[in-house]
C-alpha positions as CSV (number, residue, x, y, z in Angstrom):
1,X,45.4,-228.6,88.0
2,X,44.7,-225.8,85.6
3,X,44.2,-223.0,88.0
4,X,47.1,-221.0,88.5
5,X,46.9,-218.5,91.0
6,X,49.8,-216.4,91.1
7,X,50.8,-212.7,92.4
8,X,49.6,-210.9,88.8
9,X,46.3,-212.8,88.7
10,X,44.6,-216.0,88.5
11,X,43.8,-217.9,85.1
12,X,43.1,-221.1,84.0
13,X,40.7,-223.4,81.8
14,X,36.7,-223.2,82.0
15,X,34.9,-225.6,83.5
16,X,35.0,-228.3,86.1
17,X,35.7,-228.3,89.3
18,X,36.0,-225.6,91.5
19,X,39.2,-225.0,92.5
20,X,40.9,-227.1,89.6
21,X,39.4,-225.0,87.0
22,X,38.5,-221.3,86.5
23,X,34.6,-221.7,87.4
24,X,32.1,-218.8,88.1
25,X,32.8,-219.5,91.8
26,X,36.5,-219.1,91.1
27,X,35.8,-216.1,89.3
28,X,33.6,-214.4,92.1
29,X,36.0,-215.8,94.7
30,X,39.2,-213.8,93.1
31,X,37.0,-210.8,92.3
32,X,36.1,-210.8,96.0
33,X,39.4,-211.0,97.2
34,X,40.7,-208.4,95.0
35,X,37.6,-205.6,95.8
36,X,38.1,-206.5,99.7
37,X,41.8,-205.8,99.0
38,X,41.3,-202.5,97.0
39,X,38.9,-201.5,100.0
40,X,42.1,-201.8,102.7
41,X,44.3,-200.7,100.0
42,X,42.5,-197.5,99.1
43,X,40.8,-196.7,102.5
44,X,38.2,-194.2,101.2
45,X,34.3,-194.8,101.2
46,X,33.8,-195.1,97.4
47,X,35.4,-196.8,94.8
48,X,35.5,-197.1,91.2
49,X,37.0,-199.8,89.1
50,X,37.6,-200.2,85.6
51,X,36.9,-203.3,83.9
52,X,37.0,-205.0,80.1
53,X,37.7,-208.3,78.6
54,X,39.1,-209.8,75.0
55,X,37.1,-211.7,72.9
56,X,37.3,-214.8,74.1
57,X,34.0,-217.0,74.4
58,X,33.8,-217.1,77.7
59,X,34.3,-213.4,77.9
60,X,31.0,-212.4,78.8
61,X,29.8,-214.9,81.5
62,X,33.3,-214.2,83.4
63,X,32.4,-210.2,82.5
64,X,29.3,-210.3,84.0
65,X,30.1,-212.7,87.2
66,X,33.4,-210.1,87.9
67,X,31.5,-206.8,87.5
68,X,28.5,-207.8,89.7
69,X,30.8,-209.3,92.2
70,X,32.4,-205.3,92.4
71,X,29.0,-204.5,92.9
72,X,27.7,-206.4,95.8
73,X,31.2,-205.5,97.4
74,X,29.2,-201.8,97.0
75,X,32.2,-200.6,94.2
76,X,31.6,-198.7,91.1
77,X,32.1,-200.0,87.9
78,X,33.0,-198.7,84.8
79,X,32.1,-201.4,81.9
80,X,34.5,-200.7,78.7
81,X,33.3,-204.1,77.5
82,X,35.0,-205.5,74.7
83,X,38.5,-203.7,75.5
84,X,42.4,-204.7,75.1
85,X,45.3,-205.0,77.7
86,X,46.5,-202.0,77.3
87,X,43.0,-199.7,77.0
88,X,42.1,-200.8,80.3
89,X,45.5,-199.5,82.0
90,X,44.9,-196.0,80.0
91,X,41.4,-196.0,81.3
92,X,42.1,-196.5,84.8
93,X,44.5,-193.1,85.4
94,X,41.9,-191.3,82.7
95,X,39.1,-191.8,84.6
96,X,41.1,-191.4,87.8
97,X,39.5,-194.7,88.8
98,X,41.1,-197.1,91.9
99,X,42.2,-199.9,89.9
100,X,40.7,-202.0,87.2
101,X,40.5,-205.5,85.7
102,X,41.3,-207.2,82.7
103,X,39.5,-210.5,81.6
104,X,42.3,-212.2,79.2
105,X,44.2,-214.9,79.1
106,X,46.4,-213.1,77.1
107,X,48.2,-216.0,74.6
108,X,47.0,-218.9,75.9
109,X,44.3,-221.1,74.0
110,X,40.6,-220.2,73.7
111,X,39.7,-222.4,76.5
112,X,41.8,-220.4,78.8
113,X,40.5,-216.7,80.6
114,X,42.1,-215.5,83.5
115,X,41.7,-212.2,85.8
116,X,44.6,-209.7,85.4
117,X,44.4,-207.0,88.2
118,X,45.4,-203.1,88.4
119,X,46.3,-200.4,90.7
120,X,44.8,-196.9,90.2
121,X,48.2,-196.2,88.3
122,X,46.7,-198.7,85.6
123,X,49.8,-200.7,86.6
124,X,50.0,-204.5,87.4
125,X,50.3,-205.1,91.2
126,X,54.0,-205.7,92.6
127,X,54.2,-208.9,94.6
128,X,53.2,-208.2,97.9
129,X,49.8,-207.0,96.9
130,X,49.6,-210.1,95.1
131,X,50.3,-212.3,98.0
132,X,47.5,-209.8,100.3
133,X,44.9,-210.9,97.4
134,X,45.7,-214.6,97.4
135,X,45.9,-214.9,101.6
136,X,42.1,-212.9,101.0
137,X,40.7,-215.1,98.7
138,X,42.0,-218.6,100.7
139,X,40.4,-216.8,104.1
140,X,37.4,-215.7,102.1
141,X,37.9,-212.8,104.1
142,X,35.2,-210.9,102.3
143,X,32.2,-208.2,103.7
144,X,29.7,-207.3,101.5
145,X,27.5,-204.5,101.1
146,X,24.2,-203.6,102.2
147,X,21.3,-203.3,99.5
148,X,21.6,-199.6,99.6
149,X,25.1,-199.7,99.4
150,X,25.7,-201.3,96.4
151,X,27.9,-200.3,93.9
152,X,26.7,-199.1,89.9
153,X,27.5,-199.8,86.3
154,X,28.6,-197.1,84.3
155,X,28.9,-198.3,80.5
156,X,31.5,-196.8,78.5
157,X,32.1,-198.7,74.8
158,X,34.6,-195.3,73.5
159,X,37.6,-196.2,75.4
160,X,39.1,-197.9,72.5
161,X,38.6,-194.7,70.2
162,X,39.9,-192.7,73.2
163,X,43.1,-195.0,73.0
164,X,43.6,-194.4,69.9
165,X,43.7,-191.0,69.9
166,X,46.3,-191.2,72.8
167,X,48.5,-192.5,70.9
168,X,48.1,-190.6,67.8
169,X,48.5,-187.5,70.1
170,X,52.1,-188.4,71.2
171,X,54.7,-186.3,69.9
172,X,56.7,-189.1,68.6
173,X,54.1,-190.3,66.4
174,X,54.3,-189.1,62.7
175,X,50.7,-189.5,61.1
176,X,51.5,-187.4,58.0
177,X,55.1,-189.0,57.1
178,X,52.9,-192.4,57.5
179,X,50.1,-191.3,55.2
180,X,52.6,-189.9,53.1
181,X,54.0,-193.4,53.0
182,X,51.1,-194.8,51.4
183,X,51.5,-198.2,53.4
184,X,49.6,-201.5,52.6
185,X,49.7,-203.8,55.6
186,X,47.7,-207.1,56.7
187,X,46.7,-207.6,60.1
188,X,46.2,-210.9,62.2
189,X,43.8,-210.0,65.0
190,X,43.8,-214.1,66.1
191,X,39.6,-212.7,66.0
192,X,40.0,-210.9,69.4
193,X,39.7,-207.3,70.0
194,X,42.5,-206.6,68.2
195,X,41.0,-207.2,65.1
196,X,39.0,-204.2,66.0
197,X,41.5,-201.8,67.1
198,X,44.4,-202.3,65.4
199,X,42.6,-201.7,62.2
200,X,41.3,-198.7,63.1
201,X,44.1,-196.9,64.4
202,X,46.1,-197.9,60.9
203,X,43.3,-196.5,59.2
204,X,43.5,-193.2,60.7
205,X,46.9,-193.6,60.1
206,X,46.0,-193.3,56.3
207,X,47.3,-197.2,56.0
208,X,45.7,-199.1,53.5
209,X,44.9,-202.6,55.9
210,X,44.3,-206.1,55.3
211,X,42.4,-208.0,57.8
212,X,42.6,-211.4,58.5
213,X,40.9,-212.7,61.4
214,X,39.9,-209.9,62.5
215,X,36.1,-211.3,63.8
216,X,36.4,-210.8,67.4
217,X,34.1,-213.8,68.2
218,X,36.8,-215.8,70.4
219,X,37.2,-218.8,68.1
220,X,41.1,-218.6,67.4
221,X,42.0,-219.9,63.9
222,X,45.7,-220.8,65.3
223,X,47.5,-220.9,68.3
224,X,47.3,-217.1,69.7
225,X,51.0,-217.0,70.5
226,X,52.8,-215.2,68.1
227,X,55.2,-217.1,67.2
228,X,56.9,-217.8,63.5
229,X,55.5,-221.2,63.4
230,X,51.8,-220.7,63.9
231,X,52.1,-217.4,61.5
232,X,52.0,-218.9,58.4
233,X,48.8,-218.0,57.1
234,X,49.6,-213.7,57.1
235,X,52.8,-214.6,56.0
236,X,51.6,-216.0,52.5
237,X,49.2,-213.4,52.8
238,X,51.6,-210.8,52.7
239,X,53.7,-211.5,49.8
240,X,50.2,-212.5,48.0
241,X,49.0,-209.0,48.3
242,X,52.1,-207.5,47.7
243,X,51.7,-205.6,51.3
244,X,54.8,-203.8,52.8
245,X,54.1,-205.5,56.1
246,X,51.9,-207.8,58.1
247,X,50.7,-206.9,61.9
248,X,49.9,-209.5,64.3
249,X,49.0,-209.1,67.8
250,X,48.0,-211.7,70.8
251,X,44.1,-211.6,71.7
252,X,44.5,-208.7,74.5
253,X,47.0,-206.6,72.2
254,X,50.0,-206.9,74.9
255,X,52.3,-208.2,72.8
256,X,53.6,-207.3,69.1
257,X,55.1,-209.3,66.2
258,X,55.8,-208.0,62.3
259,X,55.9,-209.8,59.3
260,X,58.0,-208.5,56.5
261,X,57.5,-207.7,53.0
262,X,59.4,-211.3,51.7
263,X,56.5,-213.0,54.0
264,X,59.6,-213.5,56.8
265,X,59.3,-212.7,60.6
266,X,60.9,-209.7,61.5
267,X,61.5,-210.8,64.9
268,X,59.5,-210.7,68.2
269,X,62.5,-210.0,69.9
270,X,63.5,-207.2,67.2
271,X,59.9,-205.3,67.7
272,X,61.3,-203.3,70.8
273,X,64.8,-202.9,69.0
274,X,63.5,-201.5,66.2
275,X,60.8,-199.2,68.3
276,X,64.0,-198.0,70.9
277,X,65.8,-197.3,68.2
278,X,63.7,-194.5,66.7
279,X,62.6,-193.5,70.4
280,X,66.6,-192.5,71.2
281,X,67.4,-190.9,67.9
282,X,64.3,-188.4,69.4
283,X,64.8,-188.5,72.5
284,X,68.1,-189.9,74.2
285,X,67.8,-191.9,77.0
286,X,68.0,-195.4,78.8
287,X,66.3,-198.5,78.3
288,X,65.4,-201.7,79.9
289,X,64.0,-205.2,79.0
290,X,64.0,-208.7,80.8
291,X,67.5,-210.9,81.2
292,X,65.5,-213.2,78.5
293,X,65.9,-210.4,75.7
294,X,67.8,-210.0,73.3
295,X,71.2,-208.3,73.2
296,X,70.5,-206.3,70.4
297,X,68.7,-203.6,72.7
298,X,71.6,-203.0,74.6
299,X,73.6,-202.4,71.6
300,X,71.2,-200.3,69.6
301,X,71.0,-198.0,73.0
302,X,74.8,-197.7,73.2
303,X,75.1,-196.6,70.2
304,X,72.5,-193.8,70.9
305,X,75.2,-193.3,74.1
306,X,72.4,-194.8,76.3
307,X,72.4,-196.5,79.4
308,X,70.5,-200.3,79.2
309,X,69.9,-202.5,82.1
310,X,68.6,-206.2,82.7
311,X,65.5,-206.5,85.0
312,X,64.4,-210.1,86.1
313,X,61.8,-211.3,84.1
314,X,58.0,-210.0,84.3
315,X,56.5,-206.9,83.4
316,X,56.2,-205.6,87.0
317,X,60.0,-205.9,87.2
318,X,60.7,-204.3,83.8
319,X,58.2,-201.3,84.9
320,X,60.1,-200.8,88.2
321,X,63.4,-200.8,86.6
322,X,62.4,-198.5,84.0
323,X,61.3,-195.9,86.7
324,X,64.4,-196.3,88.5
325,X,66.6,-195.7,85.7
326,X,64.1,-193.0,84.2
327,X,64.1,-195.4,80.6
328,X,62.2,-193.5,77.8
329,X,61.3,-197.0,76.2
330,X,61.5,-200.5,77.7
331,X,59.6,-203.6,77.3
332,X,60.0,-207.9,76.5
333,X,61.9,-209.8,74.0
334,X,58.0,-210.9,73.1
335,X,57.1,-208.1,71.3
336,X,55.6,-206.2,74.6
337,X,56.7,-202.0,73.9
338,X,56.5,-200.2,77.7
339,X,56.7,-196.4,75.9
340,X,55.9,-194.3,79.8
341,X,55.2,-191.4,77.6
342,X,51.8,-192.8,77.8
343,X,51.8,-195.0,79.9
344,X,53.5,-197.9,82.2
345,X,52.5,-201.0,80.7
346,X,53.0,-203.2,77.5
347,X,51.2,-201.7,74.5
348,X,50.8,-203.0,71.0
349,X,49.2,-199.9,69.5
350,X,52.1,-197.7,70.8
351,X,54.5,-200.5,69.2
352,X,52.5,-199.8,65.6
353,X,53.0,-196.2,65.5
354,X,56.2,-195.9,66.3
355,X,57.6,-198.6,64.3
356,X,55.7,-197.4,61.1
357,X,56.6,-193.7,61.6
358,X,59.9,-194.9,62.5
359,X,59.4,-196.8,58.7
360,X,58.4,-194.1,56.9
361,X,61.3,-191.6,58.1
362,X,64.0,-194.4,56.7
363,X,62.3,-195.1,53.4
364,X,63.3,-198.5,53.7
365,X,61.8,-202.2,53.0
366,X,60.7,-203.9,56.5
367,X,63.9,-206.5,55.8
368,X,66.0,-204.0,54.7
369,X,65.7,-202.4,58.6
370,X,65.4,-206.0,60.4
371,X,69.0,-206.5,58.7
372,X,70.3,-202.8,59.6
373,X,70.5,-204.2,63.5
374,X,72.8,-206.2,64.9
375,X,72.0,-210.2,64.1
376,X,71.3,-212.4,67.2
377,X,69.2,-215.7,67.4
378,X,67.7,-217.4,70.9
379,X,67.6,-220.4,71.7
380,X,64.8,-221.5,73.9
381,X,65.1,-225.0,75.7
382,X,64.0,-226.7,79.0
383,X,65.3,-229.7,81.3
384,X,62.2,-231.6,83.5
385,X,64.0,-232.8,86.4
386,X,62.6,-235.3,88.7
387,X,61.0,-233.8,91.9
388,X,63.6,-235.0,94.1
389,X,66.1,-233.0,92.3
390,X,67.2,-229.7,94.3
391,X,67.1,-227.2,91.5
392,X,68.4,-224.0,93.7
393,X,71.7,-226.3,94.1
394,X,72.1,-226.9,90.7
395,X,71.9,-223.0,89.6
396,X,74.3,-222.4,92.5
397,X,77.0,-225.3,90.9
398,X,76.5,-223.3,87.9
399,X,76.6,-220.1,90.0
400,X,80.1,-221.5,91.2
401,X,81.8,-223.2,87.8
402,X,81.0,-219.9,86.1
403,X,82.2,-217.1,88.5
404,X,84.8,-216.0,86.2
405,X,82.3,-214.7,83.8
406,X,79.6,-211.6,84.3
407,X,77.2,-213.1,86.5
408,X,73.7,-211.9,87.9
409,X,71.6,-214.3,90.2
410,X,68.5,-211.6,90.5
411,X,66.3,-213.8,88.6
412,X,68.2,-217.7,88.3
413,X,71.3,-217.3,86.7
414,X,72.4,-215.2,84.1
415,X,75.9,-215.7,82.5
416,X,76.9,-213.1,80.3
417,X,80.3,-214.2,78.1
418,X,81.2,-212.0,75.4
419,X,79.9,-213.4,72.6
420,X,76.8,-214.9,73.5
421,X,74.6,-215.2,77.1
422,X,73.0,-218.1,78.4
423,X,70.0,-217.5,81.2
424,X,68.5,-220.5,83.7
425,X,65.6,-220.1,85.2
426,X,63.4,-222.4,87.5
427,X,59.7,-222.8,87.1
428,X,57.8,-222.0,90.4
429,X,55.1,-224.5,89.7
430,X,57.5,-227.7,88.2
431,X,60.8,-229.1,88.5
432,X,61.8,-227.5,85.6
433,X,64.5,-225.6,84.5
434,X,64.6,-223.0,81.0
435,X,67.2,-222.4,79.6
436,X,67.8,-219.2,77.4
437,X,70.8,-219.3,74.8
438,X,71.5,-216.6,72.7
439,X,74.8,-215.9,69.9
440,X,75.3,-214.7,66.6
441,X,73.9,-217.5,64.6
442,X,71.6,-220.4,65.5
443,X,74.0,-223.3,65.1
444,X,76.0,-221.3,67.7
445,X,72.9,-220.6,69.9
446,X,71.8,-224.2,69.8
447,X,75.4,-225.3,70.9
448,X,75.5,-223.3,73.3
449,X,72.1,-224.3,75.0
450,X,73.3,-228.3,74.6
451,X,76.5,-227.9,76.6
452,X,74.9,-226.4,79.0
453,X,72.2,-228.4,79.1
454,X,74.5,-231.5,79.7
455,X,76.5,-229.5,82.4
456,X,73.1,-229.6,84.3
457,X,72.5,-233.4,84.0
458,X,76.0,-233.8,85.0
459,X,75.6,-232.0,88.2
460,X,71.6,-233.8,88.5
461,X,73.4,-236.8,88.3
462,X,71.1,-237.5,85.2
């Protein structure tokens, strides 16, 4: 099975068979649901949603088989085209459309394309409206319209551009201190759209850039997670051409990684510390991030006397925590930067100009400021358990033989000692069980995770 329908969307691999596989039935199916949903949800007579893809090869036919779908259900389209994550959830608000739709499978393989949907905030549904959309699509509760009824396309290829100029415009972005920089810096577009983008908006940040793989043709040259281990081509690219940096982002530009000057990764988990920490020296405030991030937000916001907080994991959680608290910056340990200034979602252009303002105000190597902040290392493990296993009683055991210690149970179990944190979390779709280990070195990190691990089989019995 490689169709995963879940609350935030439905992905999975092309081809096959309907309803093991992303097909163009699949993809009218969920686009069905979703426009019958938006109908009920909305309840006015028009509607207008906004919808782009990444580059991935199968971009187009899903494109095309989504945005007619919107049509026959007698919505209005507006077509960005070839678009990123985070250009479509500007768009939607901008063009005070209903909702939108994003064609990515974000950092999963090339075979992979998914549907990621949108409220007319630009904002990724909460749960419930997730579950309306799947209940739809399994009823195939779906009315469409009449041929003079039916919805049109309105093309509109500027929204990048338009993006881009967004985020120049924000108050916290220093163009001139970054021109006056005179930085050299490669980029790694894994040949999506962000090898479009991100170039540009460095440009017109008077960068000199770099590009590598920056064809937005859909053929990724490495795995499109970014991860050290599959980054090793911009890395020798880097200290080859003597850049002060290397940029690379996943194929719908959600998420953010860094490569510094010595060719070393400056951390996916560091990109939000380092962007948070320039945000509060500006403008004071509170942060959030997922129980899976690092700790070194929370200390880099106390000492800008902020308040930080833990959300369950998911962007939709971090968002709704971040309103609640009123956070000026927020985001995920991998490298997604939620700035609300501009908007509610995670956004690697916003992540680029603030951390190289943020550079160019400290006058400092890239691995002189990843060593400035405090040093923490993950480690990232899981446990398959057998079926019959009851997972929800083994995180309550743990629950139990760990009540001493600072304890939340809002998404698994969190344990928070004072010197390192360990997080377990169930999969929803295996009997599987992650567990997150961080400390102040590896070997301690890596420790850490084993005990732990082999309290679980004890409890499993395994």
């Amino acid at each position: 099975m490689t169709l995963i329908k879940s609350i935030s969307g439905i992905r999975g691999t092309i081809g096959g068979k309907v309803g093991d596989n992303l097909t163009p039935v699949d993809a009218v199916k969920f686009a069905s649901a979703y426009g019958t949903w938006l109908k009920n949800y909305i309840g006015k007579e028009k509607l207008t949603v906004v919808v782009g893809r990444d580059a991935r090869i199968s971009g187009p036919m899903i494109h095309n088989l989504v945005v007619n779908t919107l049509i026959g259900l007698g919505i209005d389209v507006i077509d960005l085209g070839l678009s990123t994550t985070p250009t479509v959830e500007v768009a939607v608000p901008l063009e005070k459309a209903d909702g939108g739709i994003i064609l990515t499978a974000s950092h999963n393989p090339k075979q992979w394309n998914a549907l990621k949907l949108l409220n007319e905030k630009g904002e990724f549904l909460n749960g419930a409206e997730g579950e309306k959309i799947l209940a739809i699509a399994e009823a195939e509760a779906f009315n469409f319209s009449d041929v003079d009824d039916l919805g049109e396309i309105m093309i509109n290829d500027a929204y990048m551009d338009i993006h881009i100029d967004e985020v120049l415009n924000l108050p916290l972005v220093d163009i001139e201190a970054v021109k006056a920089a005179k930085f050299k810096v490669v980029v790694d577009g894994v040949n999506s759209s962000g090898g479009i983008i991100i170039p540009r908006l460095l440009e017109l940040m008077g960068v000199e850039v770099v590009e590598l793989y920056c064809e937005p043709n859909g053929h990724f040259p490495h795995n499109p997670e970014p991860l050290k281990e599959h980054l090793t081509d911009i890395s020798e690219l880097v200290v080859k051409e003597k850049a002060d940096l290397g940029i690379v982002v996943d194929p719908d530009v959600d998420r953010l990684a860094f490569i510094c000057e010595d060719g070393e990764m400056f951390g996916e988990e560091y990109t939000l510390v380092a962007c948070a920490d320039y945000v509060l020296s500006k403008t004071p405030g509170n942060t959030v991030s997922n129980m899976s991030s690092s700790r070194a937000l929370r200390d880099v916001t106390n000492l800008h006397k902020g308040s930080y907080e833990a959300s369950a994991v998911g962007e939709v959680n971090v968002v709704e925590l971040m309103k609640k608290n009123n956070a000026v910056i927020g985001g995920e340990g991998n490298g997604g930067i939620i700035y609300p200034e501009l908007h509610y979602g995670r956004d690697s252009l916003v992540g680029v100009a603030l951390f190289l303002t943020h550079l160019a105000n400290k006058k400092m190597k890239v691995s002189e400021l990843r060593a400035s902040y405090p040093q923490y290392y993950m480690s990232k493990n899981k446990i398959e358990l057998t079926p019959q296993i009851d997972v929800d009683a083994i995180l309550v055991a743990m629950t139990e033989k760990y009540k001493n210690e600072d304890i939340s149970t809002i998404d698994g179990v969190k344990i928070d000692f004072d010197e390192n944190w360990v997080h377990l979390r169930k999969s929803n779709t295996e009997p599987i069980i992650r567990i997150y280990t961080e400390a102040s070195s590896q070997e301690k990190a890596d420790a850490l995770a084993e005990r732990i691990i082999d309290e679980i089989k004890a409890i499993a019995g395994i």
